[in-house]
C-alpha positions in Angstrom: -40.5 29.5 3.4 -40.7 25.8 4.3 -41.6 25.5 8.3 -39.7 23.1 9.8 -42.6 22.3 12.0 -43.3 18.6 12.3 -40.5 17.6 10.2 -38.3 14.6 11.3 -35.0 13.9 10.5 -34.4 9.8 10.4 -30.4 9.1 11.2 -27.8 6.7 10.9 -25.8 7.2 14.1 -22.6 5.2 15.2 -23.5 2.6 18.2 -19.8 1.6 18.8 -16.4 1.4 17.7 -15.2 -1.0 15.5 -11.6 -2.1 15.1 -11.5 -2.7 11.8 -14.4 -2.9 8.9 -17.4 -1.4 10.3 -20.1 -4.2 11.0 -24.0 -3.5 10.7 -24.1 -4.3 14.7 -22.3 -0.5 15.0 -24.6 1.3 13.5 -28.3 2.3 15.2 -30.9 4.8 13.9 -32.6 7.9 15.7 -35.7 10.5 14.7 -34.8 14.3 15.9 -37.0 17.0 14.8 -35.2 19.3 12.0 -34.4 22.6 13.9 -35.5 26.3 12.6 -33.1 28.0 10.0 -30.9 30.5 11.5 -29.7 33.7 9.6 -27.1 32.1 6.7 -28.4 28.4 6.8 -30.3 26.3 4.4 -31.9 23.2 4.5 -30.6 19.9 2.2 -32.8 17.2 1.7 -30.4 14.4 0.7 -32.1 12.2 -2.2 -28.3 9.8 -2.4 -26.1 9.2 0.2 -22.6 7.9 -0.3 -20.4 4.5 0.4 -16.6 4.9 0.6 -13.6 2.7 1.9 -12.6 5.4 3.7 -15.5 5.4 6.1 -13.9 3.0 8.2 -11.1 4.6 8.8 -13.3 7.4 9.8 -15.1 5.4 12.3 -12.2 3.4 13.6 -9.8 5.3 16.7 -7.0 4.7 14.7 -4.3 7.6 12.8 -6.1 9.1 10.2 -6.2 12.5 8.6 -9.2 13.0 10.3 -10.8 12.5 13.9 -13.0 9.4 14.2 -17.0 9.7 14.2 -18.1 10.5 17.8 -20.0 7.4 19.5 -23.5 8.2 18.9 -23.0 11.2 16.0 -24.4 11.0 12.9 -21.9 8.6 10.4 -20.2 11.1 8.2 -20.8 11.1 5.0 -21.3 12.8 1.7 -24.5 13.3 0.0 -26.2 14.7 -3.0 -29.8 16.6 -2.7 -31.6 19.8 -3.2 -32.0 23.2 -1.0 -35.8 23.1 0.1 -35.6 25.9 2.3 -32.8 28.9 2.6 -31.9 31.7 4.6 -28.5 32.2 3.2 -28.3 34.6 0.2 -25.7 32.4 -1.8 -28.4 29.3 -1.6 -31.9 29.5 -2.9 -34.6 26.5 -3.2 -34.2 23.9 -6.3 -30.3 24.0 -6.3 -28.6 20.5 -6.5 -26.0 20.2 -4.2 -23.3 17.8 -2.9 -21.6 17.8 0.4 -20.4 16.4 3.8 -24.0 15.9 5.0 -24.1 12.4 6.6 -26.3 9.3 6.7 -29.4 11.2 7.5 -32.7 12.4 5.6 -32.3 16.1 6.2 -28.9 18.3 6.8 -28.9 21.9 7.9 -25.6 23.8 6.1 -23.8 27.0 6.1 -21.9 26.1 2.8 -19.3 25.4 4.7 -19.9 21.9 4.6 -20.8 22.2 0.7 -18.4 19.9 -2.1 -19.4 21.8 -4.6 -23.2 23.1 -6.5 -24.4 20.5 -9.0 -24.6 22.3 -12.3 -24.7 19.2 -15.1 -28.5 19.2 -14.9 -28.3 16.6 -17.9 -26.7 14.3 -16.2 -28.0 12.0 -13.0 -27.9 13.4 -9.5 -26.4 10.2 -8.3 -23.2 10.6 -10.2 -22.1 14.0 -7.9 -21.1 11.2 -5.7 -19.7 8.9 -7.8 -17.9 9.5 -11.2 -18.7 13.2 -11.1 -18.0 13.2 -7.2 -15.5 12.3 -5.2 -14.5 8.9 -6.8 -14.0 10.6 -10.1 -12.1 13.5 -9.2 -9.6 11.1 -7.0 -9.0 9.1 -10.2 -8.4 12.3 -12.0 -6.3 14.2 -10.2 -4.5 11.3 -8.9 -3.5 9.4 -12.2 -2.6 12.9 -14.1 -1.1 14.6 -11.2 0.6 11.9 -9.4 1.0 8.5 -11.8 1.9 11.3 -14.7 0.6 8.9 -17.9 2.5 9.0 -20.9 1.3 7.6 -24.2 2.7 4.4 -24.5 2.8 3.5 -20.5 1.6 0.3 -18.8 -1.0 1.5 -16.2 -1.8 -1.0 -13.4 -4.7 -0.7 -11.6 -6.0 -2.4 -8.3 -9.8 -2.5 -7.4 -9.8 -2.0 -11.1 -13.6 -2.4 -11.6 -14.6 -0.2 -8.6 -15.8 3.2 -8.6 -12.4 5.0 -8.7 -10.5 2.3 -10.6 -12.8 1.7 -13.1 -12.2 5.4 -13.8 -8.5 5.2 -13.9 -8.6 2.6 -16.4 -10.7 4.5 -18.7 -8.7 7.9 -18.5 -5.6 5.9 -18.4 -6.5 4.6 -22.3 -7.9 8.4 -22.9 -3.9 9.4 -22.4 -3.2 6.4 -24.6 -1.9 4.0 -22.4 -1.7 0.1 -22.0 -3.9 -1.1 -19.0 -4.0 -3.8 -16.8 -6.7 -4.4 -14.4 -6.7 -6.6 -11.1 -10.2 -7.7 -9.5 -11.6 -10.1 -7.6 -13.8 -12.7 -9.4 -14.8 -13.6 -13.0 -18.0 -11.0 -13.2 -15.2 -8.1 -11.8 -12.7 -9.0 -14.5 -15.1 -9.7 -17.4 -16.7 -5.9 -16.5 -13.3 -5.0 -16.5 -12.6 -6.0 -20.2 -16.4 -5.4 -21.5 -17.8 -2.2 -20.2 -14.2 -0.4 -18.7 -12.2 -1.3 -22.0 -9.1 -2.3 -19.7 -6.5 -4.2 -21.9 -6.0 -7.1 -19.9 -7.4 -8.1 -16.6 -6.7 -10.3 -13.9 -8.5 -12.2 -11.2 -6.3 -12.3 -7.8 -8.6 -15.0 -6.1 -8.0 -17.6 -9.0 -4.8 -16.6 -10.6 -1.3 -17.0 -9.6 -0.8 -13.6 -9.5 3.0 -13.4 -10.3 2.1 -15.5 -13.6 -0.2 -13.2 -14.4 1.4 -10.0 -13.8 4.6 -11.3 -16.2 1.9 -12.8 -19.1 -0.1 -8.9 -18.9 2.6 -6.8 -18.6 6.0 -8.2 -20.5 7.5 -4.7 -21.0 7.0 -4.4 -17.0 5.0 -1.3 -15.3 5.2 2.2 -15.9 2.6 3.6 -13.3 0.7 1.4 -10.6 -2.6 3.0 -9.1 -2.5 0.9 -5.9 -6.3 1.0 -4.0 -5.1 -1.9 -1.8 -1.8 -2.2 -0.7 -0.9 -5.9 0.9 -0.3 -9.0 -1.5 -1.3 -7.4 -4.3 0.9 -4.4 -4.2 3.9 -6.7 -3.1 3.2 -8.5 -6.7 2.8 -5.4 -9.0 6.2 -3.4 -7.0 8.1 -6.4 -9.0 7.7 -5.7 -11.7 8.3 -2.1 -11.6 10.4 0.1 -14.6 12.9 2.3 -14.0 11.3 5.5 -13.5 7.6 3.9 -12.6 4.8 6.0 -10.4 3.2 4.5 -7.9 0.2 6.1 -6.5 -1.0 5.0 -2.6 -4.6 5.8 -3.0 -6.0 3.3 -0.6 -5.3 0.2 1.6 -8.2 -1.7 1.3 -6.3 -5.1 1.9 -5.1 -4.2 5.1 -8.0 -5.5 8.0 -6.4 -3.5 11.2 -3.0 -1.1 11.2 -2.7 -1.7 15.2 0.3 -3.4 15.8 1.6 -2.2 12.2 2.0 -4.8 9.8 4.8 -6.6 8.3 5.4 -6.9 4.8 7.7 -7.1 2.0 10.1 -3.9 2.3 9.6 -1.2 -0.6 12.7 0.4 -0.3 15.1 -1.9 -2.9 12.1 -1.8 -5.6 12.6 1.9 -5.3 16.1 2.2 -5.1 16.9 -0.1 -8.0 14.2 1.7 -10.3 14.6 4.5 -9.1 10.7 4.6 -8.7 8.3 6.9 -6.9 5.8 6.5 -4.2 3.4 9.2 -3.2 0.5 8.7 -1.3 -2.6 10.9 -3.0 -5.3 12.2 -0.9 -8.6 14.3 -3.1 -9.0 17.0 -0.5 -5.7 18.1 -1.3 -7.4 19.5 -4.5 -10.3 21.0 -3.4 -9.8 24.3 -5.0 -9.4 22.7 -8.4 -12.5 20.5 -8.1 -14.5 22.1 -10.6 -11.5 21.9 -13.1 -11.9 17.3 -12.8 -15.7 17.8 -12.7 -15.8 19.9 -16.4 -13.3 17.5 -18.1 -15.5 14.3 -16.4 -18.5 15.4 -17.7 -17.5 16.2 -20.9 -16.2 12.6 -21.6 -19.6 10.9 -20.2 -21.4 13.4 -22.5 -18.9 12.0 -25.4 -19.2 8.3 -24.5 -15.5 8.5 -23.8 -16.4 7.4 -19.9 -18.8 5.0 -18.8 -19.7 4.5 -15.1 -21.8 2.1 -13.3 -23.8 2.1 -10.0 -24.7 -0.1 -7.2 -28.4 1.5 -5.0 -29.0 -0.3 -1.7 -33.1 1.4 -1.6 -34.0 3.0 1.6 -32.2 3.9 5.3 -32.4 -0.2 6.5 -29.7 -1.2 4.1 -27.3 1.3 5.9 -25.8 -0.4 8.6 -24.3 -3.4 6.5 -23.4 -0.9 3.9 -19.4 -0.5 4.7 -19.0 -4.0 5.4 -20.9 -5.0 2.4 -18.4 -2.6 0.1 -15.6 -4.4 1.8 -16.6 -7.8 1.1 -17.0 -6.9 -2.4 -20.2 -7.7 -2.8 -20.9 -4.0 -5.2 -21.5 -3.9 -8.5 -20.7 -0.2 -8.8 -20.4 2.9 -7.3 -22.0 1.8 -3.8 -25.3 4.4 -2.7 -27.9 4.7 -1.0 -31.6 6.3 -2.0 -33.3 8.1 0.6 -36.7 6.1 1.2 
């Protein structure tokens, strides 16, 4: 068995609150030594950690459905890495795993932090935490289960080039439906239409969005995969058909919910199309995770689902990692390699 002697785990620790996106002045680092295994606990040494929008509502004190980080706690986080030591008879050394770990080098577990084991050996460790991870199965579960494709729909999607929408898109034209995507900047929309296969896409920073919505979808919108509520979502609700599916899957457009915001009201977009609204959050399916994770990897194998990744190298490019995502400055599925 590894000792644990000697070895240091580095950390990314939250400094201070934030109100609003997490800046790299929040964040600090720290060196503890990693503690002996106790009966049932194994060691992870995380080779990619993860960057999500919804790490700053986990940081902010703010509603949420879950508490905020603790002021000087490891930021929470997933991760993908092996087992390099085990004391728990359901773990051994070598497996590939994916969890709740945090920004940090090492993370002691008793599964019960554990996403899921990493069984598509064929296929990249970093995707466990991007279109085989959490990204993927939110797109998933969320377009089928909530938005409820039919062959023939309009799809609209938000953050369209992003980790999760670029994902919707593609599953959305699996299904056979008509896709729209909205981004922000030429590179966004051209990756859009070149490497996602979205039908039409539209730039919200140059375009006159209203134009834009009426010249990409004449026939109007069947089901609208909103990842940033504000403007945008005010824009696409117009144009709603009777009987559209909108899914509330984040509200990246929104800088601070404290005082609550005002807005266009929903209610007479629903009412008149008799629409739906249903706010989708992933660890809702957790028992069916493996079910998103077999169909996902089956199209990547196929060439059915392409994905792309963003890699900030090394624990330094943490801090500014959150607000970086936010001022979409990604290319991809945001990470970070373990130096």
């Amino acid at each position: 068995m590894l000792s644990m002697n000697n070895l240091s785990n580095r950390r990314v620790v939250l400094k201070s609150r934030p109100v609003g996106v997490p800046q790299a002045v929040h964040f600090g680092f720290d060196d503890v030594p990693v503690p002996e295994l106790g009966q049932g606990e194994f060691l992870v040494a995380n080779r990619y950690l993860s960057v999500e929008p919804a790490m700053r509502g986990w940081v902010n004190d703010a509603p949420n459905y879950s508490p905020p980080v603790p002021i000087g706690d490891v930021m929470r986080s997933f991760a993908a890495g092996e087992v390099i030591a085990s004391r728990h008879p359901d773990w051994k050394e070598g497996d590939r795993v994916a969890g709740l770990f945090g920004w940090q080098r090492f993370a002691v577990s008793n599964g019960a932090n554990v996403t899921r084991r990493i069984e598509e050996t064929d296929l990249p460790l970093s995707a466990a935490l991007g279109v085989l991870g959490l990204n993927g199965v939110t797109a998933y579960f969320a377009l089928l289960e909530v938005g409820q494709p039919a062959p023939g729909n309009t799809v609209v999607v938000s953050t369209a080039s992003g980790a999760v929408g670029s994902c919707v898109g593609q599953i959305a034209k699996i299904k056979g439906c008509r896709t729209v995507g909205i981004a922000g900047g030429a590179a966004k929309v051209d990756q859009c239409l070149r490497e996602f296969g979205y039908d039409a896409a539209i730039d919200y920073r140059s375009s006159h969005l209203d134009d834009e919505l009426a010249r990409t979808c004449p026939d109007g919108v069947d089901v609208y995969y909103d990842n940033t509520s504000g403007p945008i979502s005010d824009a696409v609700l117009q144009r709603l058909n009777v009987g559209a599916r909108v899914v509330i899957c984040g509200t990246a457009a929104v800088q601070n919910w404290s005082p609550w915001p005002q807005g266009p009201r929903v209610e007479r977009h629903l009412l008149v199309k008799r629409a739906r609204m249903q706010g989708f959050l992933v660890f809702d399916y957790q028992k069916r995770y493996g079910e998103a994770v077999q169909q996902l990897a089956d199209w990547l194998r196929s060439g059915r689902l392409v994905y792309r990744e963003h890699v900030l190298e090394g624990f330094e490019t943490a801090p500014d990692a959150i607000a970086m995502l936010y001022r979409g400055e990604n290319t991809g599925k945001l990470l970070i390699r373990v130096d």
